[in-house]
C-alpha positions as CSV (number, residue, x, y, z in Angstrom):
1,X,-47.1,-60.1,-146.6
2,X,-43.5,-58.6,-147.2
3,X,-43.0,-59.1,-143.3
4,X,-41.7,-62.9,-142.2
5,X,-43.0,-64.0,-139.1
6,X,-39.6,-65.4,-137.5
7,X,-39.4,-67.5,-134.1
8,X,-36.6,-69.8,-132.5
9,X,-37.6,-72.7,-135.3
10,X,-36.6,-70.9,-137.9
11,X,-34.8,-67.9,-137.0
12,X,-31.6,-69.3,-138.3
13,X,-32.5,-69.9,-141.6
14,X,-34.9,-66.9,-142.3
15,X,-32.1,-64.2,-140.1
16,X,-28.7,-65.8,-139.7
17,X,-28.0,-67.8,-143.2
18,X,-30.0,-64.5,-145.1
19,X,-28.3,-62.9,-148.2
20,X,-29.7,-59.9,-148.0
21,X,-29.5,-57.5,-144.8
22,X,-32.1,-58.6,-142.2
23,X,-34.4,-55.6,-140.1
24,X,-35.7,-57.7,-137.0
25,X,-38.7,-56.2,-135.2
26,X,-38.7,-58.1,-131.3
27,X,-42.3,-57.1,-130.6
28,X,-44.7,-57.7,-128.0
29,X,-48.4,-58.7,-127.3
30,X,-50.0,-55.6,-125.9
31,X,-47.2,-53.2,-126.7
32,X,-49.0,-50.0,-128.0
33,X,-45.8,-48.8,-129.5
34,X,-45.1,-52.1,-131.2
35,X,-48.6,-51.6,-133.3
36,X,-47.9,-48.5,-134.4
37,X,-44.1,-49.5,-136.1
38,X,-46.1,-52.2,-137.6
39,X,-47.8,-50.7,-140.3
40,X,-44.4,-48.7,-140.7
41,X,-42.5,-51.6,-141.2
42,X,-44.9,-53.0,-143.8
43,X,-44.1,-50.1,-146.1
44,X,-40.6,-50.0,-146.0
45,X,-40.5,-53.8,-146.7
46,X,-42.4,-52.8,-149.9
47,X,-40.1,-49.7,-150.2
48,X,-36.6,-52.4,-149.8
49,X,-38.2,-55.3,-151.8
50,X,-35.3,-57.5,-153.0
51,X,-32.8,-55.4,-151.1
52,X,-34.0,-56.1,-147.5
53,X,-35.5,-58.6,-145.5
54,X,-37.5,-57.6,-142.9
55,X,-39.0,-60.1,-140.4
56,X,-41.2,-59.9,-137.1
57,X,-40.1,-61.8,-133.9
58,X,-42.2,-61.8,-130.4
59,X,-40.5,-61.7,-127.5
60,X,-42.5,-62.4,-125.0
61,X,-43.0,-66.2,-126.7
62,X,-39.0,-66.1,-127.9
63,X,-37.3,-65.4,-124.5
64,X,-34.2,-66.5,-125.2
65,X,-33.7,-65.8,-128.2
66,X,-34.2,-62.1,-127.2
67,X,-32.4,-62.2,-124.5
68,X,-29.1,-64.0,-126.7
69,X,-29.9,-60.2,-128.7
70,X,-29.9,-58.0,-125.4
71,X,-33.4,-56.9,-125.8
72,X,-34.9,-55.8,-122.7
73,X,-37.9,-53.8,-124.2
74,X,-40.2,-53.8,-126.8
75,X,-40.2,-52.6,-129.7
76,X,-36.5,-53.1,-130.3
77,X,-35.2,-53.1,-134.3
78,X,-31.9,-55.2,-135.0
79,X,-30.0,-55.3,-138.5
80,X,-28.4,-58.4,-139.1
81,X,-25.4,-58.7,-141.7
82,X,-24.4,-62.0,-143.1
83,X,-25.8,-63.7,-139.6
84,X,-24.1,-61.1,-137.5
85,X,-26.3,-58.4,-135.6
86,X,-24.7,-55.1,-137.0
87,X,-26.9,-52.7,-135.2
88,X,-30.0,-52.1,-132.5
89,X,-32.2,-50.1,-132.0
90,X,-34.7,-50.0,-128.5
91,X,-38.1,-47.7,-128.9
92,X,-39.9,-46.5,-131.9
93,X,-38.6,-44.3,-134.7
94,X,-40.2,-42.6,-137.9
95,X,-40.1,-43.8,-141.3
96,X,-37.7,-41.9,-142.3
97,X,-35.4,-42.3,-139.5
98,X,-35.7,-46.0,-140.2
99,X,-34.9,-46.0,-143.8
100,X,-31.9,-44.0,-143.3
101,X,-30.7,-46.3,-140.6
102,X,-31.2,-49.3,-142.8
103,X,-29.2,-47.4,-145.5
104,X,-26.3,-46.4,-143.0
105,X,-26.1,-50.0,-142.3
């Protein structure tokens, strides 16, 4: 699985101290919009092998963490730059509208 499963343990080290540009999916049990970016996510981590990381964080069980972020729904996508959160995203987008972002970025 391309996707890391990231949480306040080690969010630091998988996100913050990360080479490579990080796409953060806050997610949420229950969250029918979450499941459908999922599998969507999945592809472009294949797609962005070696280029981008892209990780997977609930935030319903990582409150403060997502609050730290400003997330106040779910889904929300943030790209992180050399530990700094470089853009956000709140609500589902298309493939394509999520590859160009992580390429404007």
């Amino acid at each position: 699985m391309l996707v890391t499963e990231v949480d306040k343990e080690n969010f630091q080290s998988e996100v913050l101290e990360s080479e490579k540009l990080v796409l953060v999916d806050f997610w949420g049990d229950g969250c029918g919009p979450c499941k459908i970016i999922a599998p969507v996510l999945e592809e472009l981590a294949v797609e962005f092998e070696g280029k981008v990381k892209f990780a997977k964080l609930n935030a319903y069980e990582n409150l403060e963490l997502a609050a730290q972020y400003g997330v106040r729904a779910v889904p929300t996508l943030a790209i992180f730059k050399h530990g700094e959160l470089v853009d956000i995203v709140v609500g589902g987008m298309s493939k394509s509208d999520i590859s160009n972002w992580i390429r404007a970025c």
